[in-house]
Backbone as a ProteinNet text record, in pm:
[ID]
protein_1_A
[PRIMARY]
XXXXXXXXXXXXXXXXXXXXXXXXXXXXXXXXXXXXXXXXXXXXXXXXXXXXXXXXXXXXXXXXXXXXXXXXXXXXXXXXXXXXXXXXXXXXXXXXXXXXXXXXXXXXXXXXXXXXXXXXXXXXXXXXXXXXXXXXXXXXXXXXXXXXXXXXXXXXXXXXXXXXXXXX
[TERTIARY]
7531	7399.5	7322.5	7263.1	7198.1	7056.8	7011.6	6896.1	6872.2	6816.2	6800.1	6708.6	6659.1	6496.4	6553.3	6528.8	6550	6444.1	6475.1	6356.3	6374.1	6285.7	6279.3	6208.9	6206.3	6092.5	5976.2	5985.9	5879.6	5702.5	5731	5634.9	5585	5678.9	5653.2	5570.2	5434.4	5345.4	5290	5357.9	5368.9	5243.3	5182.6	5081.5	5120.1	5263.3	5318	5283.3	5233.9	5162	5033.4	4932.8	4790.2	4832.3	4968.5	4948.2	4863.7	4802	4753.5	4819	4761.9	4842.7	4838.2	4971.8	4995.6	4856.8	4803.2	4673.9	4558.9	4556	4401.7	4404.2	4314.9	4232.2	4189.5	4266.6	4225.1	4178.1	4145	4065.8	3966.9	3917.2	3833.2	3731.3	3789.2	3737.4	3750.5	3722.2	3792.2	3800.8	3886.2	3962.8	3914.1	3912.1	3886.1	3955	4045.7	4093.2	4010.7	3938.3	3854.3	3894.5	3862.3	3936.1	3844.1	3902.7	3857.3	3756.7	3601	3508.9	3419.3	3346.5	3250.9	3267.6	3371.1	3394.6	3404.3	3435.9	3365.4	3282.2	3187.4	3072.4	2971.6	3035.1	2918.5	2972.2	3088.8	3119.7	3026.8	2977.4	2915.3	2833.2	2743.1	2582.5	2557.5	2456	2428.6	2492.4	2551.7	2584.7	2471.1	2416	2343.1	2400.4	2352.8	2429.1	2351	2417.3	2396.9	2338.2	2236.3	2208.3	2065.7	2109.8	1967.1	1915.3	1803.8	1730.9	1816.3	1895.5	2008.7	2101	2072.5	2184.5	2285.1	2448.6	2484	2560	2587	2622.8	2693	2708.2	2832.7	2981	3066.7	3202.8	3198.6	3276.9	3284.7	3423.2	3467.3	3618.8	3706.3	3823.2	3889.3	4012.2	3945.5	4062.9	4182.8	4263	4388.2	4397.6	4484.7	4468.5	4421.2	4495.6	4492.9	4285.5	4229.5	4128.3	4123.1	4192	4227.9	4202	4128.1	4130.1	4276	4266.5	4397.4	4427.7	4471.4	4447.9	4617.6	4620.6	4753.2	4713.4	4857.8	4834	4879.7	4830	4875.5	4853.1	4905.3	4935.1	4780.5	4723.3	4560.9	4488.9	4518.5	4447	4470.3	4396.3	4417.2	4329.2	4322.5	4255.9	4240.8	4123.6	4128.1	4111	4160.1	4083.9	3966.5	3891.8	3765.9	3764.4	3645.5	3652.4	3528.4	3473.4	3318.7	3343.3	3296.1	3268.2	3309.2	3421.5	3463.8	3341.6	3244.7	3148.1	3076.5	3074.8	2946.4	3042.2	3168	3227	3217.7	3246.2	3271.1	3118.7	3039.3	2859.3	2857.4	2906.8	2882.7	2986.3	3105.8	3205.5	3077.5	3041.5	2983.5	2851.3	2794.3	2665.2	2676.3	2812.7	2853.7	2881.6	2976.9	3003.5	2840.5	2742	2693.7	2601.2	2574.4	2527.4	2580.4	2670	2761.7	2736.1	2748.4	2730.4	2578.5	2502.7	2371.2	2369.7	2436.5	2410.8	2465.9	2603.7	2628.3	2529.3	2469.9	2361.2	2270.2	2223.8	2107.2	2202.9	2317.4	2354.5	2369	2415.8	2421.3	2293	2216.6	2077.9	1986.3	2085.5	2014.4	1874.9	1865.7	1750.9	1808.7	1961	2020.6	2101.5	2131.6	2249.5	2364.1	2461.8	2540.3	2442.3	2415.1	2319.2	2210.8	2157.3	2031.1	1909.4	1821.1	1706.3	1644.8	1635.9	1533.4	1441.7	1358.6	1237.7	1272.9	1325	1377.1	1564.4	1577.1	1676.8	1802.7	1774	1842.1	1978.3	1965.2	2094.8	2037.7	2101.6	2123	2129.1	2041.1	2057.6	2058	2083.4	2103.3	2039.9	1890.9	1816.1	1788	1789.7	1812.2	1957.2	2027.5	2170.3	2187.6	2145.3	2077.3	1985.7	1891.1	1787.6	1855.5	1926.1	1997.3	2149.5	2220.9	2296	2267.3	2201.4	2204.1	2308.2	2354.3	2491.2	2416.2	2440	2336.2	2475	2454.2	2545.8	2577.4	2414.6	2411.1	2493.8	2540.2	2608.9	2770.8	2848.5	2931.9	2889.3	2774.6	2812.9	2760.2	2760.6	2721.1	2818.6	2922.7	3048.7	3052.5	2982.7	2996	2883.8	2940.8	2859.7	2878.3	2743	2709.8	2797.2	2810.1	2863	2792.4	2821.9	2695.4	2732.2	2612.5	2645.8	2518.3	2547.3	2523.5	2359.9	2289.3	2114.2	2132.5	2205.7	2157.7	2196.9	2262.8	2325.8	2217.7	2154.3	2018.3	1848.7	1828.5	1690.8	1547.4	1626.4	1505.4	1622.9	1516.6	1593	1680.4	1832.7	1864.7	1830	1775.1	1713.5	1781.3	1854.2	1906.1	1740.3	1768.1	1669.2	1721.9	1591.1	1596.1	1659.3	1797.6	1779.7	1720.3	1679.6	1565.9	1681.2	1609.3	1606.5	1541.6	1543.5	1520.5	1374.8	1353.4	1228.1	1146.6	1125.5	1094.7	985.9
-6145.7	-6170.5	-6260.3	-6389.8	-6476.3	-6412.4	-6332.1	-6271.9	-6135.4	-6032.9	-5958.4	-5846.9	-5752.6	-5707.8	-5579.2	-5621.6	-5472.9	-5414.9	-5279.5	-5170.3	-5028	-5062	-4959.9	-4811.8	-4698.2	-4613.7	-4599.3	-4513.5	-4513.2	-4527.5	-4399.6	-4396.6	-4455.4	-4598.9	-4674.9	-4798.6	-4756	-4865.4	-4935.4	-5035.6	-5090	-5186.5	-5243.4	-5362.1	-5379.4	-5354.3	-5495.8	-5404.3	-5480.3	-5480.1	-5397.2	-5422.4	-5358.7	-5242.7	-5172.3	-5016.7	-4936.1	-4825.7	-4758.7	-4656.6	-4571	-4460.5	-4348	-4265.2	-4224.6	-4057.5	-4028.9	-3929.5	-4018.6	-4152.6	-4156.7	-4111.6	-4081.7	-3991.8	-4060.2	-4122.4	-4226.9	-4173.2	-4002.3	-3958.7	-3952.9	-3965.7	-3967.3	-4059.1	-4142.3	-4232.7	-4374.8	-4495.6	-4655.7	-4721.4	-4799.2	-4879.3	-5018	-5059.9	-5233.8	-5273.6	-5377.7	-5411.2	-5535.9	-5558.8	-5660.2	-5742.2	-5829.9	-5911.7	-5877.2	-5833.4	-5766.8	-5892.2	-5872.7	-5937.4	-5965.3	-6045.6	-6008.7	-6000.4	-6035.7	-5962.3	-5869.6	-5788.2	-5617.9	-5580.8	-5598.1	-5585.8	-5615.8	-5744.3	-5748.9	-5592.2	-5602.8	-5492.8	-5356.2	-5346.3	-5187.8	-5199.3	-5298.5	-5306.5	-5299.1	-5260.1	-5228.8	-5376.6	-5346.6	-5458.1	-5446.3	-5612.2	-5630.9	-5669.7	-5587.6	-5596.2	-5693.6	-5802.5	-5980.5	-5944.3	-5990.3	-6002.6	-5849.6	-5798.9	-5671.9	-5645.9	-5520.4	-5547.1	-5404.8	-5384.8	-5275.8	-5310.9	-5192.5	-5232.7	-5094.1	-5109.6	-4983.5	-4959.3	-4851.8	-4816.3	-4900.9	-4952.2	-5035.1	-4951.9	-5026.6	-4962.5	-4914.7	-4770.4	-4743.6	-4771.6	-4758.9	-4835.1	-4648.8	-4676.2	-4541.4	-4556.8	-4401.4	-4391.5	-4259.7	-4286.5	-4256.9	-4101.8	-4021.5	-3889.6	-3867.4	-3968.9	-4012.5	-4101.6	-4093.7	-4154.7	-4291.7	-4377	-4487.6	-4518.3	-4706.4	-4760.6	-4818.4	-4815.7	-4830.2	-4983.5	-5069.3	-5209	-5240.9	-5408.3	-5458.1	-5618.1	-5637.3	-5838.4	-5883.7	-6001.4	-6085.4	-6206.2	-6331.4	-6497.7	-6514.3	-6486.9	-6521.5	-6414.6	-6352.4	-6248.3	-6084.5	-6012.4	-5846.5	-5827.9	-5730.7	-5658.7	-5525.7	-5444.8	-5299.8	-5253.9	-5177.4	-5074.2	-4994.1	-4988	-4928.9	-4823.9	-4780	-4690.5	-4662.2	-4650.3	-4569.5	-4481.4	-4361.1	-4288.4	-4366	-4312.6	-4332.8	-4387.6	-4273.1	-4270.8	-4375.3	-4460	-4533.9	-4666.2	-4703.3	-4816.8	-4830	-4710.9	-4675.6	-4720	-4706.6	-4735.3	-4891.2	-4876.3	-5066	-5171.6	-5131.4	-5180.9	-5232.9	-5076.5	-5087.8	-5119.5	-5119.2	-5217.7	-5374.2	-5433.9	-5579.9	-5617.5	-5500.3	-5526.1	-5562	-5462.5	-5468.2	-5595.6	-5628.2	-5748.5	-5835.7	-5887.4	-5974.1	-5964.7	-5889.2	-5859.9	-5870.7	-5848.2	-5892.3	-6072.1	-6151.8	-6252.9	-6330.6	-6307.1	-6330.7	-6359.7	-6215.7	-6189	-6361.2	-6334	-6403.7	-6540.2	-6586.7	-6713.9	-6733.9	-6663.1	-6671.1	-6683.8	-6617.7	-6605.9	-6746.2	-6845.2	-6947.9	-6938.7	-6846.7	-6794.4	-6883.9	-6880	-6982	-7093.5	-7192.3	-7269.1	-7250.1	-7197.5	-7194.1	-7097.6	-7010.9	-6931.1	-6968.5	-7134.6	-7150	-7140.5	-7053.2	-7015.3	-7161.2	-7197.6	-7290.9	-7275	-7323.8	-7375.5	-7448	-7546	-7639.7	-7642.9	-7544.5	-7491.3	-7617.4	-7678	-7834.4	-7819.9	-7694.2	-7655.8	-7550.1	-7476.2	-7378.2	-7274.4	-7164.9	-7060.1	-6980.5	-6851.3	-6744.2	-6734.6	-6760.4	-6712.3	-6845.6	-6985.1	-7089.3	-7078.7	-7025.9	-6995.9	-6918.3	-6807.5	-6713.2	-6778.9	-6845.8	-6921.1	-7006.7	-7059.3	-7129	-7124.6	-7023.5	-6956.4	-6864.6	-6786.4	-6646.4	-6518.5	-6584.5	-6513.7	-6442	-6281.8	-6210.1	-6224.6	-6287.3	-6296.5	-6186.9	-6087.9	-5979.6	-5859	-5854.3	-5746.3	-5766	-5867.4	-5861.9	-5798.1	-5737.4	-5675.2	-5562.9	-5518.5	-5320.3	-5271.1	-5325.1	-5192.4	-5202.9	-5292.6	-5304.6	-5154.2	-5087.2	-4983.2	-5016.7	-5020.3	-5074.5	-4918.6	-4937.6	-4916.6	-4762.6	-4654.2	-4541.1	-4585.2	-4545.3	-4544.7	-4396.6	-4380.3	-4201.8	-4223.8	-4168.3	-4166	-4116.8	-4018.6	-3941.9	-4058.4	-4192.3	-4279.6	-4410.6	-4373.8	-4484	-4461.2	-4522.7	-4458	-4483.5	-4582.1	-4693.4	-4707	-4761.4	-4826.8	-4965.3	-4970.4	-5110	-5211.9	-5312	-5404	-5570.8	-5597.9	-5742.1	-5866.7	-5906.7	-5964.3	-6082.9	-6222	-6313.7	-6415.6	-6512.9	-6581.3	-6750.8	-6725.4	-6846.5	-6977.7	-7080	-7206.1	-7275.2	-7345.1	-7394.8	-7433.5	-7525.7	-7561.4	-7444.1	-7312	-7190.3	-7137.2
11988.5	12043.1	11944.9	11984.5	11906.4	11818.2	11914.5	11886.4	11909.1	11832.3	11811.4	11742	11841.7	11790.9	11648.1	11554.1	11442.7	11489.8	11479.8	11489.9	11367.3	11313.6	11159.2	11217.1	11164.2	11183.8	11215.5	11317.6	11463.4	11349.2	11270.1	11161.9	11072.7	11083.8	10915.9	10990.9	10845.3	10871.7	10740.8	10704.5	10625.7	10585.4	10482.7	10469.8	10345.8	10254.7	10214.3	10057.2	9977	9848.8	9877.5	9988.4	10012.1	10103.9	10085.6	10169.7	10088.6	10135.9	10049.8	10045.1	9910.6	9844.6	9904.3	9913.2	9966.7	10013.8	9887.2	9911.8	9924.5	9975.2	10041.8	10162.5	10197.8	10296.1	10429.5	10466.6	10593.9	10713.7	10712.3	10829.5	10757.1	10653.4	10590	10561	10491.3	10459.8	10472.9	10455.6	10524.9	10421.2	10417.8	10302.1	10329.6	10165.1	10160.2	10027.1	10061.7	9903.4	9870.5	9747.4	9708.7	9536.4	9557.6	9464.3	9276.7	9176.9	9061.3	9044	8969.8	8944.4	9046.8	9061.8	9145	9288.5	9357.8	9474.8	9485.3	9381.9	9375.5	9361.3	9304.3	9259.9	9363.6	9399.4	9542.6	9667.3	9690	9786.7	9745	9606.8	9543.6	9586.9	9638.5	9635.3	9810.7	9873.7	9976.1	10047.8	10178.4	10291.7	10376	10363.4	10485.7	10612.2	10728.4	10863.2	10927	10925.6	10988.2	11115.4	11147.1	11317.5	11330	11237.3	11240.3	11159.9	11044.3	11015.2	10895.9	10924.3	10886	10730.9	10650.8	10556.4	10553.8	10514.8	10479.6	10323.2	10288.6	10154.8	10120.5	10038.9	9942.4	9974	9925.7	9860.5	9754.5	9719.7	9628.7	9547.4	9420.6	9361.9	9345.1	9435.3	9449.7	9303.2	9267.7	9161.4	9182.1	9167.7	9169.4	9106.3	9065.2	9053.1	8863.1	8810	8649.4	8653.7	8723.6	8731.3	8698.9	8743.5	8750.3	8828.5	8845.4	8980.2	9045	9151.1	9193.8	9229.7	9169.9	9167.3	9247.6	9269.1	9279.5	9268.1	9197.6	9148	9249.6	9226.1	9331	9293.9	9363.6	9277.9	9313.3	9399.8	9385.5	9290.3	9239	9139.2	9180.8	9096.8	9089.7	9206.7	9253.8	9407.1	9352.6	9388.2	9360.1	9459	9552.6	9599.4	9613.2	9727	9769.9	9861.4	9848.2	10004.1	9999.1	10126.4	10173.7	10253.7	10335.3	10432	10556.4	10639.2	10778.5	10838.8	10872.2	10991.8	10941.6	10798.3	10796.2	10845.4	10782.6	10877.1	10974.5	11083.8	11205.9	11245.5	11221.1	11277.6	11242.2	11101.8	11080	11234.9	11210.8	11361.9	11478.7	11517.3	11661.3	11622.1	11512.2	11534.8	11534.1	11509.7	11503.3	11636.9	11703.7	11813.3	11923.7	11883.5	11978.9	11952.6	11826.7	11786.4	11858.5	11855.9	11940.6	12091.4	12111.9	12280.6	12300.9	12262.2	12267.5	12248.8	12125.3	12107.8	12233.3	12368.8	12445.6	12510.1	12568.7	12685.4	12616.8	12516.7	12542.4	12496.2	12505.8	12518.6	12656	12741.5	12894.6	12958.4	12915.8	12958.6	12913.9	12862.4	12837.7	12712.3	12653.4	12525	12413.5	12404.5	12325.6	12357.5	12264.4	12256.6	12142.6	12161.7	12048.7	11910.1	12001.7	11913	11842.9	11890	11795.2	11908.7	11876.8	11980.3	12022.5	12145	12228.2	12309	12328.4	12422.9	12520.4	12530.6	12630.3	12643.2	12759.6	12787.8	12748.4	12871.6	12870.4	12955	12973	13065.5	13185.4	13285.1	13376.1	13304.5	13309.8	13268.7	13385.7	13341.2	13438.6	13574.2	13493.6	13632	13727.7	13680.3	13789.2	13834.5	13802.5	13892.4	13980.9	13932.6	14083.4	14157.2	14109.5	14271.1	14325.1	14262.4	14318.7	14404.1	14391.1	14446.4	14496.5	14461.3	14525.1	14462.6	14378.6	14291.2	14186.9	14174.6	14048.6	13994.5	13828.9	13738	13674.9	13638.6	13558.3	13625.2	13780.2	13773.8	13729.8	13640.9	13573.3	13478.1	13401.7	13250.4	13298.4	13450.9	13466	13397.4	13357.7	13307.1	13135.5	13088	12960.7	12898.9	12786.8	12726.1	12614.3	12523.2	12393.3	12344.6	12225.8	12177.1	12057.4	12098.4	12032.5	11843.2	11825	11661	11632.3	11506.1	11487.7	11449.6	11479	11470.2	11360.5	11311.2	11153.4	11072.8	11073.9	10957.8	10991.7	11075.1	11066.6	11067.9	10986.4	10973	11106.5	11161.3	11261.6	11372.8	11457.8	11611.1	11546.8	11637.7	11573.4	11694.1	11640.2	11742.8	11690.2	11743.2	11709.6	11640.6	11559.5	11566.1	11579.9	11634.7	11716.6	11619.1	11631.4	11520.2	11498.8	11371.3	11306.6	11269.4	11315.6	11230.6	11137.3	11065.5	10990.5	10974.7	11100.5	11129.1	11184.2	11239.8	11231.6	11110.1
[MASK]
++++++++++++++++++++++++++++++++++++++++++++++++++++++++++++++++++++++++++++++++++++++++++++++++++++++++++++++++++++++++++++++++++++++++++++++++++++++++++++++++++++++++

């Protein structure tokens, strides 16, 4: 046979050099490997969540049972290992997602172009497509559901905010 699919263990899930060790806690907690020096350092310090008004915890640097960080080389440099709290990734995910899905709506809705806010449409937006057809566009996204994220891991409503240009 010229070709042929190998198939290894149903269980083995491999990422090479960046698997992680075997006692991290991956119901636990979420993994990031970041490059030693200040790409770490920036990962420690609060992440601002792009598109809202939201920041969440940094990464913290996971050490190993010897209290060691748990690093690996590589021809572009050393990487250490991180980790924060599941549920706060898991909230960061679906607040991007829904960021996104919001930045749609209001690109469809003609509010933007290529995401930069306008005044003078210059195109068909939503609602001259409906007067003009008669076609409601908006009941394509009845089935879409934003995406819940946990009220106790945010302090405020998350509200996309509008984005600025330059001249703004």
């Amino acid at each position: 046979m010229p070709i042929e699919m190998l198939r290894g263990p149903a269980s083995s899930q491999t990422a090479g050099m960046f698997s992680l060790p075997t006692c991290f806690k991956t119901e636990k907690f979420a993994a990031q490997w970041s490059k030693v020096g200040p790409d770490a350092d920036k990962a420690m310090e609060k992440q601002h969540i792009i598109g809202t008004n939201l920041t969440a915890d940094g990464w913290q640097i996971y050490r190993d049972k010897d209290k060691k960080p748990v690093k690996r080389a590589s021809q572009n440099g050393d990487y250490v290992l991180m980790f924060r709290p599941k549920e706060i990734q898991n909230a960061v995910n679906a607040i991007y997602g829904n960021v996104g899905y919001e930045r749609m709506v209001q690109e469809k809705k003609g509010e933007t172009v290529g995401g930069v806010p306008v005044t003078d449409f210059g195109m068909l937006n939503e609602a001259a497509i409906v007067k003009a057809t008669g076609e409601n566009l908006s009941e394509q996204d009845r089935g879409v559901v934003m995406n819940p994220v946990p009220k106790e891991l945010i302090a405020s409503h998350v509200e996309v905010t509008p984005l600025e240009t330059a001249a703004d």
